[in-house]
C-alpha positions as CSV (number, residue, x, y, z in Angstrom):
1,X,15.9,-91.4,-64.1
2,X,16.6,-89.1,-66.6
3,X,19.8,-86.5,-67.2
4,X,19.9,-83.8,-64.2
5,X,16.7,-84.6,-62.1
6,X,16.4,-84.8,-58.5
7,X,13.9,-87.2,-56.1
8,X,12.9,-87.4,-52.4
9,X,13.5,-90.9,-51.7
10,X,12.7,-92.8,-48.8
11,X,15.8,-95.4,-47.8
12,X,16.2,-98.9,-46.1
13,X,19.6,-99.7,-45.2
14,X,20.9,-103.4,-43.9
15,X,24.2,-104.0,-43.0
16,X,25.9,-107.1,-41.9
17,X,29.2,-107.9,-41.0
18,X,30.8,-111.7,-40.9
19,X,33.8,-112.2,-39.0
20,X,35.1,-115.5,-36.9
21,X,31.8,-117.3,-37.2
22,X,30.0,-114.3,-35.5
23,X,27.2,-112.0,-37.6
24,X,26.6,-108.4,-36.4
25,X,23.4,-106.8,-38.3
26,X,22.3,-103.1,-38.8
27,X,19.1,-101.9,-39.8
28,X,17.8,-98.6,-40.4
29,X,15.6,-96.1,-42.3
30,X,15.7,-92.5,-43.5
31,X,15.0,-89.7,-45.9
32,X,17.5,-89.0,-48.4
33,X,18.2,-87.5,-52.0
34,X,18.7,-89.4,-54.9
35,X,20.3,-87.7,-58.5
36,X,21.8,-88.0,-61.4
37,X,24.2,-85.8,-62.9
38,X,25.0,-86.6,-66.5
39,X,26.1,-90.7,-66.3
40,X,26.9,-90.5,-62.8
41,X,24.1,-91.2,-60.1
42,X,24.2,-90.1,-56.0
43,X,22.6,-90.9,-53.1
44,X,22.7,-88.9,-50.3
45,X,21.3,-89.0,-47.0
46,X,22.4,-88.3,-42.8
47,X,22.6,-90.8,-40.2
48,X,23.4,-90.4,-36.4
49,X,26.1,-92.2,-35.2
50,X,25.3,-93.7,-31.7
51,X,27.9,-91.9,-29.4
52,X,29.2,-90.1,-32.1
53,X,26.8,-87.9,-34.0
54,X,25.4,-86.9,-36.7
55,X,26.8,-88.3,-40.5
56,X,26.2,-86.8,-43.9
57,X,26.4,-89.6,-46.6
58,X,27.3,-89.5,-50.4
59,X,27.4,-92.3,-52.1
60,X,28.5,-91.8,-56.3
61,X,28.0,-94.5,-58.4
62,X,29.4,-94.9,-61.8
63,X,30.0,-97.7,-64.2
64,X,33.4,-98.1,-63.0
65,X,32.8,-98.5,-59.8
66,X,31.4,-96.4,-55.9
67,X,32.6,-94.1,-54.0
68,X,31.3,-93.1,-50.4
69,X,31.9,-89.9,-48.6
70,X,31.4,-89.4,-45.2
71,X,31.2,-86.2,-43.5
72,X,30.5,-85.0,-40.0
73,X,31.3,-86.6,-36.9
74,X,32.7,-89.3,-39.0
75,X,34.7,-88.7,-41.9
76,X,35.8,-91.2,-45.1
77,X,36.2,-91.0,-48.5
78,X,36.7,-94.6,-49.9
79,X,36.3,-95.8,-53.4
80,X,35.0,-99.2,-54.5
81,X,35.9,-101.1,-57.6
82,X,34.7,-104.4,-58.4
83,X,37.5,-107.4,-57.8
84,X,40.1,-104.5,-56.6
85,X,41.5,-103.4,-53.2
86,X,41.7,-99.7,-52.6
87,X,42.7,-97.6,-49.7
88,X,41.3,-95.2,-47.8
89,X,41.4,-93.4,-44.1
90,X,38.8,-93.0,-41.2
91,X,38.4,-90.3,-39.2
92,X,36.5,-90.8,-36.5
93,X,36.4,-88.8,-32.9
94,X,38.6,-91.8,-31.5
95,X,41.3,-90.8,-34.2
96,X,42.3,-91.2,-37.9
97,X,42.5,-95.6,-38.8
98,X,44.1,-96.4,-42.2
99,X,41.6,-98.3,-44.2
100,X,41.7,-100.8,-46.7
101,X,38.7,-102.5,-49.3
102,X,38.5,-105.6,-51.4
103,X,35.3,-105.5,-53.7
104,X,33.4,-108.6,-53.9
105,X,30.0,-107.6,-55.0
106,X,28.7,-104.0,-56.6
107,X,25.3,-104.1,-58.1
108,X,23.2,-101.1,-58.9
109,X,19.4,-101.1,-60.1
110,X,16.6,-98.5,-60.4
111,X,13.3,-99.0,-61.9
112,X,12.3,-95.8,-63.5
113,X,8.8,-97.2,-63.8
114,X,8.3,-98.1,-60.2
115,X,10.5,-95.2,-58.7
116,X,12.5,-97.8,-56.8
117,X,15.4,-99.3,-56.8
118,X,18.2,-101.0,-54.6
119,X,22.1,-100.6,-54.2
120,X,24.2,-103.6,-52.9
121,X,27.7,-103.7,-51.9
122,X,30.2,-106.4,-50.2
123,X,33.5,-106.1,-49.5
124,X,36.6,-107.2,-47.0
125,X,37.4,-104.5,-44.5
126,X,41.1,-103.8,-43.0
127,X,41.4,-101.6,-40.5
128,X,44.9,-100.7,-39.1
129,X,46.1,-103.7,-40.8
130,X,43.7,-106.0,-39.2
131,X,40.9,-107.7,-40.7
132,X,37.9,-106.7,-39.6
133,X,35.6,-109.6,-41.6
134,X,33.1,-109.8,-45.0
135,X,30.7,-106.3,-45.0
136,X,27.3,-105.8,-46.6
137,X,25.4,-103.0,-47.5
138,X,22.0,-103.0,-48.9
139,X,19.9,-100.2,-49.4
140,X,16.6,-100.2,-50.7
141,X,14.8,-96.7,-52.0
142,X,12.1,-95.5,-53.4
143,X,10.5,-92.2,-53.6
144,X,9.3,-90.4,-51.2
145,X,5.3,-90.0,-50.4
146,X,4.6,-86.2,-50.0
């Protein structure tokens, strides 16, 4: 992708979450925006939020590291760096929860070629102190088909 440009992409986004033996998996798909502003790349894109709404999504990534911010009915701004545990808050309509990360796995890739590419993402989640188990993200994109 090259300096400044902008692209419709189309995303698919797996989640999984491990804790106490038990697996809970998301799976979803929607239209976003994917850029590039100098050496910094976003993705961008709105989900609804069963029982809660509707979400607006950034996610930056840099070398150093992601950050995703939430706005809406939801809202978070967390950062996530590689073999590091940063903090965070989430406000959601059932109140404001203290958060807390621990990177495991970041690992960006885009094919300029094939207009595709993939974002993955694990890390251990604390909410209000408590562990809340091993998260995943993946999302897969690739531009959108006018």
């Amino acid at each position: 992708m090259d300096q400044d440009t902008e692209l419709s992409v189309a995303l698919a986004i797996s989640s999984e979450v491990h804790f106490s033996g038990e697996k809970e998996k998301h799976y979803t798909e929607t239209d976003g925006k994917l850029y590039k502003r100098g050496d910094v790349t976003y993705l961008q894109y709105k989900e609804e939020i069963e029982g809660a709404g509707s979400v607006n999504n950034v996610i930056k990534i840099t070398h150093a590291g992601i950050l995703i911010i939430r706005s809406g009915s939801v809202s978070m701004k967390q950062k996530y760096l590689i073999g590091q545990t940063t903090k965070g808050m989430y406000d959601s309509p059932y109140g404001q929860l203290w958060m807390e990360t621990t990177t495991h796995e970041m690992n960006f890739r885009w094919n300029q070629q094939n207009q595709t590419g993939d974002l993955k993402l694990a890390y251990e989640l604390v909410l209000q102190g408590e562990h809340t188990g091993t998260h995943r993200i993946k999302i897969n994109f690739q531009e959108a088909k006018a």
